[in-house]
C-alpha positions in Angstrom: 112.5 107.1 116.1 111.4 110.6 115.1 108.7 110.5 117.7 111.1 109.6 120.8 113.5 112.7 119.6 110.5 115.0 120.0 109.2 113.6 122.9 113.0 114.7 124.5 112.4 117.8 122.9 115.3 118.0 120.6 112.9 118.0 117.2 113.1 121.3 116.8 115.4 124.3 117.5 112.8 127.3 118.1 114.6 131.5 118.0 113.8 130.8 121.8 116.7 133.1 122.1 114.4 136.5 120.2 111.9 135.6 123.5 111.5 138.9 125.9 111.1 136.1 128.8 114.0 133.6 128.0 115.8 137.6 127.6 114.8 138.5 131.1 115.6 134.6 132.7 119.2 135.7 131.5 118.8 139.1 132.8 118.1 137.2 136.3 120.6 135.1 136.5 123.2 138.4 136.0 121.3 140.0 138.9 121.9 136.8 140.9 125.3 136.7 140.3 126.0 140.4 141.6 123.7 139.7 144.4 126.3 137.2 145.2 129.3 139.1 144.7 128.0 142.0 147.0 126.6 139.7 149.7 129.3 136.6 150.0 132.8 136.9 149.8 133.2 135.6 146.0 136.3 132.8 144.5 136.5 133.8 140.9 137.7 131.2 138.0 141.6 131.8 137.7 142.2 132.2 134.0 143.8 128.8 133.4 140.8 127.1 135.2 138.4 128.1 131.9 140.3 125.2 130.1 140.1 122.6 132.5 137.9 119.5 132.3 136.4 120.3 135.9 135.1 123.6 134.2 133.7 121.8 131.4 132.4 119.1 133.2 130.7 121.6 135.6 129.5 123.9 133.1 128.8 121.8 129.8 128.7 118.8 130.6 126.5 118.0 133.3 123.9 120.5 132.4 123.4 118.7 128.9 122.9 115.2 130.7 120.6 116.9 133.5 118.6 118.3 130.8 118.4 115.7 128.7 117.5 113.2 132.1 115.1 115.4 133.7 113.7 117.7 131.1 113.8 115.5 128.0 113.1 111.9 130.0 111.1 112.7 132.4 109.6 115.9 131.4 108.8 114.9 128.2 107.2 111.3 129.4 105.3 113.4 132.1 104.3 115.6 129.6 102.8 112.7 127.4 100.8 111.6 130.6 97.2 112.5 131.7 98.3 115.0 134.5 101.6 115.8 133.2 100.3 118.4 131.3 97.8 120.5 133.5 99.7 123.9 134.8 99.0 126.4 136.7 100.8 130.0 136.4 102.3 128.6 133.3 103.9 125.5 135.4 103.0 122.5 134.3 102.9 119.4 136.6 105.3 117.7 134.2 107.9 120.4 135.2 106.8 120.4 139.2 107.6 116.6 139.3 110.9 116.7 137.2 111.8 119.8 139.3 111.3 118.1 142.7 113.3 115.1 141.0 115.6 117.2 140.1 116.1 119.1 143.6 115.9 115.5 145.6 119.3 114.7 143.1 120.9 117.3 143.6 120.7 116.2 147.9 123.5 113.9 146.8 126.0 116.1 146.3 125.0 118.9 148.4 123.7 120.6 151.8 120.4 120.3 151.7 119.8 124.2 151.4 121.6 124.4 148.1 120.0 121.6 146.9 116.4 123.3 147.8 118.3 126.4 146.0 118.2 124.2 142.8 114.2 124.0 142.4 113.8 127.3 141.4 116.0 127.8 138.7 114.8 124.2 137.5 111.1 125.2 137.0 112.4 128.0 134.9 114.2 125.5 132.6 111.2 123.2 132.8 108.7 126.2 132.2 110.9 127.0 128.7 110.7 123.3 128.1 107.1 123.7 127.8 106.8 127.0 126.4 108.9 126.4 123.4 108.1 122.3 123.2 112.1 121.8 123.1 114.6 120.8 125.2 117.7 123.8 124.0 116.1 127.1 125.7 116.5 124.9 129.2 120.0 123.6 128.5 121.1 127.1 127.2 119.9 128.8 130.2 121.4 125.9 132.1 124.6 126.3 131.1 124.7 130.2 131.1 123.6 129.9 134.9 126.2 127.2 136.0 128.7 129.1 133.9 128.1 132.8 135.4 127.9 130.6 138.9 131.2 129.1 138.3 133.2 131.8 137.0 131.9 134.3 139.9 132.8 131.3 142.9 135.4 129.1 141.2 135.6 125.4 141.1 135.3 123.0 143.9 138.1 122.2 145.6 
């Protein structure tokens, strides 16, 4: 059992949040978010929105089962595999094929352009996947990205 826990990378929970990298991915995505605000006309949250399920659902839930599904499943499987672990410029191949998973998903329930939008943010949760062997660095940065996204353009209509 233990072995299937750390192959979703939930074994451990590593001070990923003392690394200057995981630091700057945060500092990104606040830089995104005013990129956004001075470029497209912006929706933000009303107040009473924060406490509504969509919000959770948007911001809590569904990052914890992407994560889990794409970087803990398949991610970790990839990882156990015979190419999954080869990289190059710290991304491994593991993380390019849960990433283009991820992105062709996403194609479901959006344009295709902001599904493409998607792959990038998703090697950076797949590359602190890797770089800290567990699965909370990418679910944390996950959720602080669809959060700051959320509360900047509001919910779906």
């Amino acid at each position: 059992m233990r072995g299937w826990i750390k192959d979703l990378g939930l074994g451990t929970f590593p001070p990923f949040y003392k690394d200057p990298l995981f630091l700057l991915a945060l500092l990104a995505g606040g830089l995104f978010w005013l990129l956004l605000w001075m470029r497209q006309p912006t929706n933000p949250l009303r107040p009473e929105e924060l406490l509504s399920f969509s919000f959770f659902f948007l911001v809590l839930w569904q990052p914890a089962v992407e994560e889990l599904l794409f970087r803990g499943f398949l991610q970790g499987a990839w990882l156990n595999s015979r190419w999954g672990g080869r990289s190059l410029f710290g991304i491994s191949a593991a993380n390019l094929g849960a990433s283009i998973a991820f992105t062709f998903a996403h194609l479901f329930s959006h344009p295709p352009l902001w599904a493409a939008a998607v792959f990038f943010p998703s090697l950076l949760f797949g590359f602190f996947r890797d770089r800290h062997a567990s699965l909370y660095p990418s679910l944390a940065l996950h959720i602080f990205y669809n959060g700051g996204y959320f509360l900047l353009t509001g919910l779906p209509r």
